[in-house]
N, C-alpha and C positions, 0 to 999 in steps of 0.2 A: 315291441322293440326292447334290446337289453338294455336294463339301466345302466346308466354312465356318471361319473363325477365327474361337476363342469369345470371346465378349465379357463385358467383366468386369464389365457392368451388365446382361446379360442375364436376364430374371425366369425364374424355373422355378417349377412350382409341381406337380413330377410326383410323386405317391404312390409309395409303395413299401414293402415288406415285406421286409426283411432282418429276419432271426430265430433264436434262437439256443435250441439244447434245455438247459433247466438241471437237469434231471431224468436220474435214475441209471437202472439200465439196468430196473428194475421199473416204470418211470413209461411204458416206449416203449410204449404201448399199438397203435401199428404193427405192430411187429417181432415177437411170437407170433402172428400170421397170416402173416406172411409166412415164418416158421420152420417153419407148418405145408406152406404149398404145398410146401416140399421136401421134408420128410416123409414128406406124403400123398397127393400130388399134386395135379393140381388136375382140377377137371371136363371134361367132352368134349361134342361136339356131335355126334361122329361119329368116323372113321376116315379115312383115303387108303390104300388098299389098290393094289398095285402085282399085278397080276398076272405068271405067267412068260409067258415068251413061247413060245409054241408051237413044236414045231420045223418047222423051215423055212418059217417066217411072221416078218414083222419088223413087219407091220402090221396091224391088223383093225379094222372097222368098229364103231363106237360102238354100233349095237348088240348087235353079237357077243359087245362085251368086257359090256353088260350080261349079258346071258344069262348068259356064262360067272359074271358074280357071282353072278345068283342061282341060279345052281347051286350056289355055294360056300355060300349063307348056305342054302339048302334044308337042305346037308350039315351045317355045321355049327350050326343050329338058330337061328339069330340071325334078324332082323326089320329094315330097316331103311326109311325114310320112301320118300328118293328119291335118284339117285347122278348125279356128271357128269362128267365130264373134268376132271383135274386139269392145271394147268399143266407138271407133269412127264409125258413122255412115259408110256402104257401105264399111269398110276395114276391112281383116279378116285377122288371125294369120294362117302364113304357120310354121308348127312346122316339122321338117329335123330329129326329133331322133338322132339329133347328132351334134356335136360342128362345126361349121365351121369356117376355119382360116380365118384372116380379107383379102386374096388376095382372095378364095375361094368364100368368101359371096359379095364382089363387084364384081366379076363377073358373078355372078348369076345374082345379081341386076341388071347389065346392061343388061344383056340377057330377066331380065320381063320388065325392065322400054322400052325397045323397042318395046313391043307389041302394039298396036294400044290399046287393049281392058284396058289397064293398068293406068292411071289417075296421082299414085306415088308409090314409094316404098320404105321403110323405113326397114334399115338394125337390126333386131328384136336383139341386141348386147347386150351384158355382161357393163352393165354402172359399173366401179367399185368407190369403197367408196372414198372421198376428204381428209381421214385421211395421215398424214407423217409416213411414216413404216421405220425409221430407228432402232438401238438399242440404249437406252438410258443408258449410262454407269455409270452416278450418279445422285445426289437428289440436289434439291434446297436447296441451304445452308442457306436462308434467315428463324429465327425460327419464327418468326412473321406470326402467323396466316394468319393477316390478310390482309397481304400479296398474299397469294393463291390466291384471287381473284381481281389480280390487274387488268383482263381485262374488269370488271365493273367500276373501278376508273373515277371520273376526270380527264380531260387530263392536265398535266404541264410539269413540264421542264422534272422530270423522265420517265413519257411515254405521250409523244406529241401526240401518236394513239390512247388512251385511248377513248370509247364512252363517258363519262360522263353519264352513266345509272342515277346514283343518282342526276344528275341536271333534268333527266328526271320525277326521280319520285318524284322530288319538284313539278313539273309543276301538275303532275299528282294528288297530293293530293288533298283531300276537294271537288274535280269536280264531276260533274257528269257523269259516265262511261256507258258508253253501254258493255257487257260482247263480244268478239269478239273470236274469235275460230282460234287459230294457229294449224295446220297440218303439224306434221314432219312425211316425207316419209326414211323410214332409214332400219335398221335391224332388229326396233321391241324396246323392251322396257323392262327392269326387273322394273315392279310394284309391286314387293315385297320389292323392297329397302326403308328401311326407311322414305328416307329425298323424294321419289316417291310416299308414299302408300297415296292412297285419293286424289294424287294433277294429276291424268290424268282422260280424260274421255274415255269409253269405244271406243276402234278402232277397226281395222280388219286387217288381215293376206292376203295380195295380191299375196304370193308367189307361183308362178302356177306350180313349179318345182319339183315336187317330191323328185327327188334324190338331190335336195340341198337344196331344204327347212329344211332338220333337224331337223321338228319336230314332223315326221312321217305320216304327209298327206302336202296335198298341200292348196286352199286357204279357212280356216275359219276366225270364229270372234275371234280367239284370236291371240292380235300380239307380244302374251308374245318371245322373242327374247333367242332362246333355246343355244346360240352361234354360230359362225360362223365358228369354226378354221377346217382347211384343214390338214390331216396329208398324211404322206409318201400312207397309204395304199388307200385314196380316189387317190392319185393320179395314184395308179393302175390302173385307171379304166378311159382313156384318152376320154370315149365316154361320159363323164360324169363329169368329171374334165377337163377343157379345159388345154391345154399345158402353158397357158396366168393361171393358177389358183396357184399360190406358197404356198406350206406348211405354215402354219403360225395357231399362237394361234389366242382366238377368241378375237374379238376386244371390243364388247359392245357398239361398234359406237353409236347407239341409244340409249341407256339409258343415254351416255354420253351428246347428245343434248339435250334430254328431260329434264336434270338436270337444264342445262344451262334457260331453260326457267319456270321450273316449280317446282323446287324445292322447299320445304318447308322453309318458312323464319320465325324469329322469333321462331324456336320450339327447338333452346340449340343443335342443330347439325348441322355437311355439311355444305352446303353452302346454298346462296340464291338464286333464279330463280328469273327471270328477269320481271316476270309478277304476283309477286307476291298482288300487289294492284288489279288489274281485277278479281285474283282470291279471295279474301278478298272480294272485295263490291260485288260479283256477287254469292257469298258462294256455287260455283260451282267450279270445274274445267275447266280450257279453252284451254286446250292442247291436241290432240289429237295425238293417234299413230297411225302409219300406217303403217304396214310392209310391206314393198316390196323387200328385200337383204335377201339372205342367203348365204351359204358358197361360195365365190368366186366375189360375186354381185348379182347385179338386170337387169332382164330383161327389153328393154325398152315397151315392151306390160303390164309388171306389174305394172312399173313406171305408166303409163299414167290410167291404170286401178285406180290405187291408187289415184291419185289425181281426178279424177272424183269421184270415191266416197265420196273421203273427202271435198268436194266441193257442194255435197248433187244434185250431175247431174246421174238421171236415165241411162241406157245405154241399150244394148240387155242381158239377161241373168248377171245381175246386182246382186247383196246382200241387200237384203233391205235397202232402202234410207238411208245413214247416218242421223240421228235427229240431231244431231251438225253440221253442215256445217259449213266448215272455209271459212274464209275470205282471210286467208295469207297460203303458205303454201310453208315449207322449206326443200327443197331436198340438199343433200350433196353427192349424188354419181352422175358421170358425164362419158358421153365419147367423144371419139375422129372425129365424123362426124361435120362435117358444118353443120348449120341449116338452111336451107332452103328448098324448097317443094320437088325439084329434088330428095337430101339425107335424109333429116329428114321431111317427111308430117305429119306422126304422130303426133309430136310436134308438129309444125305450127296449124295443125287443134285443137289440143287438147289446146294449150294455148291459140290459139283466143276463144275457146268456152269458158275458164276458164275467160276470161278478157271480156267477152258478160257478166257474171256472177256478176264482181265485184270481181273476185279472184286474189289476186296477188301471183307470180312465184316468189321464191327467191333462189339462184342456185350458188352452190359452183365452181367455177373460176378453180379447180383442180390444180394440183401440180408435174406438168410435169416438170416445170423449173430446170435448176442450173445445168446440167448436161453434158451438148452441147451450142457450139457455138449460141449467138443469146437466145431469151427466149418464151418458150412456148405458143401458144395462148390458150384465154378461152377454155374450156368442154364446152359441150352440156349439158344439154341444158341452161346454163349461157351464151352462146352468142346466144341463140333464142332474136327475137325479141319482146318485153311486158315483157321479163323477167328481174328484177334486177339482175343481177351479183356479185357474190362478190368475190375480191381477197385478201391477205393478207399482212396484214404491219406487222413488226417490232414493237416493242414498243418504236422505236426513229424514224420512219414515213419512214424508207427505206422498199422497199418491201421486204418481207420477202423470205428466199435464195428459198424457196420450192415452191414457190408460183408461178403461171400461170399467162399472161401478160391480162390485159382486156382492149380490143381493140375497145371496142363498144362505144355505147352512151348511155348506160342505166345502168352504172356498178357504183359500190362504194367501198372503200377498208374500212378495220377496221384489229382490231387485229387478229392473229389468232396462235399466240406463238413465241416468239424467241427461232426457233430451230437452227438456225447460225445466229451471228451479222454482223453487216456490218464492226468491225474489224475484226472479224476472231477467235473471241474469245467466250468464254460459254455466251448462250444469260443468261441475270439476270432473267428474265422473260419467263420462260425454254417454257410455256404449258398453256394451255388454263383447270382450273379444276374443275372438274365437278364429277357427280357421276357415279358410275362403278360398276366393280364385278372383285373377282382375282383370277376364275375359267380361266384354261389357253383353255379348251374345253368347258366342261357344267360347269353353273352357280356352286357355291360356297354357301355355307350359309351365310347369312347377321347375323352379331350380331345386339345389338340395335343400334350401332351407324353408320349402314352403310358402304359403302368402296368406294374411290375416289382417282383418279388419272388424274392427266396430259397429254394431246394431243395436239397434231399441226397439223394445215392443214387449208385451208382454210374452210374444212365440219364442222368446229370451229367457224370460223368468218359466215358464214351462219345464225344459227339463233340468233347470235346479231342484225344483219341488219334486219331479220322478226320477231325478238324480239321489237325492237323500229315501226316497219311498223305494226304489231299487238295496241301497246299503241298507233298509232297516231289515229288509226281506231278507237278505243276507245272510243276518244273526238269528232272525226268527224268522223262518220260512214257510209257517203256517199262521201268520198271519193273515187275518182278512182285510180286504179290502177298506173294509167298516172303519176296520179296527186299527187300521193305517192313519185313514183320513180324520178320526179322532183324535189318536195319538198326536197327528202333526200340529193340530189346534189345539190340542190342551198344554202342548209344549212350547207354543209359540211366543216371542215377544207381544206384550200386549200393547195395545192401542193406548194406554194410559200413559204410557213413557215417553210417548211422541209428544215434543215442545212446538207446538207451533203457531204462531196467530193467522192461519188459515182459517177462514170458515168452514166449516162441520160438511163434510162430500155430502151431495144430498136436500143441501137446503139452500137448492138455488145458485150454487157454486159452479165455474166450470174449469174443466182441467184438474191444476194442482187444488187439493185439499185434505180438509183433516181428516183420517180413514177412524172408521167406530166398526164394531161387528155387523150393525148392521147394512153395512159398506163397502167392506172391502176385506171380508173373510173373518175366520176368526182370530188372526193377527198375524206377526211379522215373522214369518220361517224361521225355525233356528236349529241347523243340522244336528247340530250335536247332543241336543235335547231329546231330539226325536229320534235318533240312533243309541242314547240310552235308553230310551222305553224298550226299545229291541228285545234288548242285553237281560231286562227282567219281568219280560211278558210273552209271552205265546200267545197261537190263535185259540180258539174258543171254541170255532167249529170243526166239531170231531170228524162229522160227515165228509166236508170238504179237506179237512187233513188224511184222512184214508185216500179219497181219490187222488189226490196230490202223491200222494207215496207210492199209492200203484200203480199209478202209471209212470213214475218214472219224473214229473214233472220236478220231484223234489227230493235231494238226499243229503237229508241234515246228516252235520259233521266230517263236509264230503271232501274238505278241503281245511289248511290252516294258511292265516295271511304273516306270512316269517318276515313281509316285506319291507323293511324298515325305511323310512324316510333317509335321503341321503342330508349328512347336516356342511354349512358352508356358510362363507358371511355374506351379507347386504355389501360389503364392500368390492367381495371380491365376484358378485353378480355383476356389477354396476363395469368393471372395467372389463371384465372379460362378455360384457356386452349382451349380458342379460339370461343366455341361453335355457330356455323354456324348457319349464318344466321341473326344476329342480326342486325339491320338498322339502321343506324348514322344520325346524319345531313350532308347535299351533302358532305362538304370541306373534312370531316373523312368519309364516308361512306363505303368507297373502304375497308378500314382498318376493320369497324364494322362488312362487309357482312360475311367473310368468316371463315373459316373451321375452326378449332382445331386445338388443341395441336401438333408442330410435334414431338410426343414423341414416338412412334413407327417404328418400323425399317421400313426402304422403300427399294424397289427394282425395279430397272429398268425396265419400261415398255416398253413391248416388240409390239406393234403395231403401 
């Protein structure tokens, strides 16, 4: 959209759901289901079994590699519907025709991972979304626009987690940009929303599931996001609805990230997206969608399908090569397996080939915590290894009560709502806001100004952290992956400057607590730090900078960003009713980016 200077008589009259939890941690009627997926696991639809490779064979015929299965499932006594090629070389999808419960489906597994003929096998599970499902019982009292979008702000004394996006896109101005390609893997996208329409590039629909895809076939090019909600009568039908599947309205999970990164700025509504200089100097879009979730979640065969496409990596029986290949690419649903070759090979195989690539994996921590003794560890695949992790703070740097503990060495925390404080009282800073729809099933009509509402979860704080990993790419375009996920932790706020008489996450604590490295990453995100390291490093690998140039994936100096922030006062935001999006200089910026008027009535969102 063309930038605009807002006008201080400009009418708004856009809805919105900013909301805030006032209820202690017995009220999250969310948070014990999502305590249990890591627990118990969650359901299956199948298997990806990797067969070994024969020796002196590096190839075989699809239908060899069947046979060879059903010899395995002969052997080891299993049944399964019907099998196909998986996007990972040599392993194929065993599809069951039917849900199976997570005691059910590890016992299969260990029954094929026993066969001699079997290499790994990865439990083919229900990943579900990184959003907090409690009820939100009122609105953020603060009227100040521009406010909504304090999880862009500079960080100070009021929110110490804050990235400082706008010291980012100081850095950023006047540079020379390379246009880079961010891939959100979610539930799809409403590109009819206003403050969306023009600012995404064409994606594709990964959802292989007919009966919950929801949008009456399974995988094409469109990843328009038809909604997700589960009512009482799907749940009739348990062969198809897993028991792990709860009624609930639809969430818009993904139009909500999308927002977050691509939003129209500058255009007198909503709010601002976080890439909004890349997409100015490159006068394209650089966001891509990717459907992979529909009602209940994502398969992890879709997931990894999904990200190979978006990655621009051929596969067997593939969709035509995506033309945008990302560079970054940010998943916000997760599940409860270890990642390792034994439990998850899929993975392993898929994010090494994604990091051979130049791709980097950026993966929502989930939000298992606060419910049980002790606190949660990362989802899947956020403690794979190559992959950035991201868990959630507070906007006073305790972690946030929802939030999963990140126990790795490649993780980083940033905001992702104050849905309980670490008094015990309404977080001020309810949700992370973004754009939406407030169809409680199917989509709703957008007026012209759009609709936006409030969420928390860590699948929030996700693409912030691939929101700034995207701008650093930017400036230096051969960076690795490695060499990203260091950089963001070496530049990070540290754990040392957090004030808080919390006990230490970890020893015994649940929910909110004190985050240490070996907790909750290697510390508090800080954009601007990590889009200076850009500015005066390169990648390292020559190898992988060669491919990157020849094929086209990368053409440093290909672009310059002239796009200057429009400047305006806090005053005359406020009367002319906030209109989103408008860009300050860094110190006010937070104030300038966001939304409208709250003159509309709000109502608790229910996701």
């Amino acid at each position: 959209m063309a930038p605009a200077q807002l006008s201080a008589t400009a009418s708004r009259s856009v809805r919105i759901l900013p909301t805030l939890i006032l209820a202690a941690a017995a009220a999250f009627t969310g948070l014990p289901a999502a305590q249990a997926q890591i627990t118990d696991g969650p359901p299956a639809r199948g298997f990806i079994v990797k067969l070994r490779d024969k020796s002196g064979t590096t190839t075989q015929t699809t239908q060899a590699a069947r046979e060879r299965l059903a010899s395995v499932a002969s052997r080891r006594r299993i049944s399964f519907l019907d099998s196909r090629p998986s996007a990972l070389g040599g392993a194929h999808v065993l599809n069951y025709g039917r849900w199976l419960n997570a005691a059910e489906a590890r016992a299969e597994a260990t029954r094929l991972r026993a066969d001699p003929d079997v290499e790994w096998v990865t439990i083919n599970s229900l990943e579900k979304r990184m959003g907090v499902a409690p009820t939100y019982p009122a609105t953020i009292g603060d009227p100040d626009a521009g406010s909504q979008q304090w999880w862009l702000m500079q960080n100070g004394s009021n929110y110490l987690s804050a990235p400082n996006v706008p010291g980012a896109w100081t850095v950023l101005s006047g540079r020379t940009l390379t246009p880079i390609v961010v891939a959100v893997l979610d539930s799809g996208v409403r590109g009819d929303h206003p403050d969306l329409a023009g600012q995404l590039l064409p994606g594709y629909d990964f959802v292989s599931e007919y009966d919950f895809a929801n949008d009456g076939n399974s995988q094409d090019p469109d990843p328009t996001d038809p909604g997700d909600w589960v009512s009482s009568q799907d749940r009739a039908y348990p062969n198809i609805f897993d028991s792990d599947c709860e009624v609930t309205d639809s969430s818009w999970h993904g139009t909500h990230i999308a927002g977050q990164l691509a939003a129209g700025t500058n255009n007198g509504i909503g709010v601002a997206g976080m890439l909004w200089q890349l997409q100015a100097a490159a006068g394209s879009p650089v966001v891509l969608p990717v459907r992979v979730a529909g009602k209940c979640g994502a398969v992890v065969s879709d997931i990894i399908e999904g990200m190979y496409w978006a990655a621009g990596i051929a596969y067997t029986n593939s969709p035509a090569l995506n033309p945008h290949p990302a560079r970054v690419i940010s998943i916000s649903y997760g599940g409860a397996e270890a990642c390792n070759t034994s439990a998850s090979g899929a993975y392993v195989a898929a994010i090494a080939k994604l990091r051979e690539a130049g791709v980097l994996v950026v993966a929502a921590a989930g939000n298992g915590a606060g419910t049980a003794p002790g606190d949660a560890g990362s989802s899947r695949p956020a403690n794979c290894s190559g992959v950035l992790g991201v868990t959630a703070v507070n906007s006073d740097g305790t972690k946030a009560f929802y939030a999963n503990l990140y126990t790795g060495s490649q993780g980083i925390a940033t905001v992702g709502g104050d849905a309980y404080t670490a008094l015990g009282s309404a977080g001020t800073y309810a949700g992370i806001y973004s754009t939406s729809n407030s169809g409680l099933q199917g989509p709703a009509a957008y007026d012209s100004n759009g609709y936006y509402d409030a969420k928390a979860g860590t699948s929030f704080s996700t693409p912030i952290a691939a929101g700034v990993a995207t701008m650093m790419l930017s400036i230096s375009p051969t960076l690795t992956p490695e060499q990203i996920i260091t950089a963001i932790q070496n530049t990070s706020v540290a754990w040392t400057t957090v004030s808080t008489a919390q006990a230490a996450c970890g020893s015994g604590s649940t929910g909110y607590c004190k985050c240490t490295l070996s907790t909750c990453g290697g510390g508090i995100l800080n954009a601007q730090a990590a889009v200076n390291y850009a500015v005066t490093n390169t990648g390292s690998d020559t190898a992988l900078n060669a491919r990157l140039t020849s094929s086209g994936a990368i053409t440093p100096g290909a672009v310059t960003s002239t796009y200057t922030p429009t400047r305006g006062s806090a005053t005359s935001r406020k009367n002319s009713g906030g209109g989103g999006g408008a860009v300050q200089p860094a110190w006010l910026a937070g104030l300038a980016l966001a939304v409208l008027v709250l003159a509309a009535s709000r109502r608790a969102t229910r996701r």
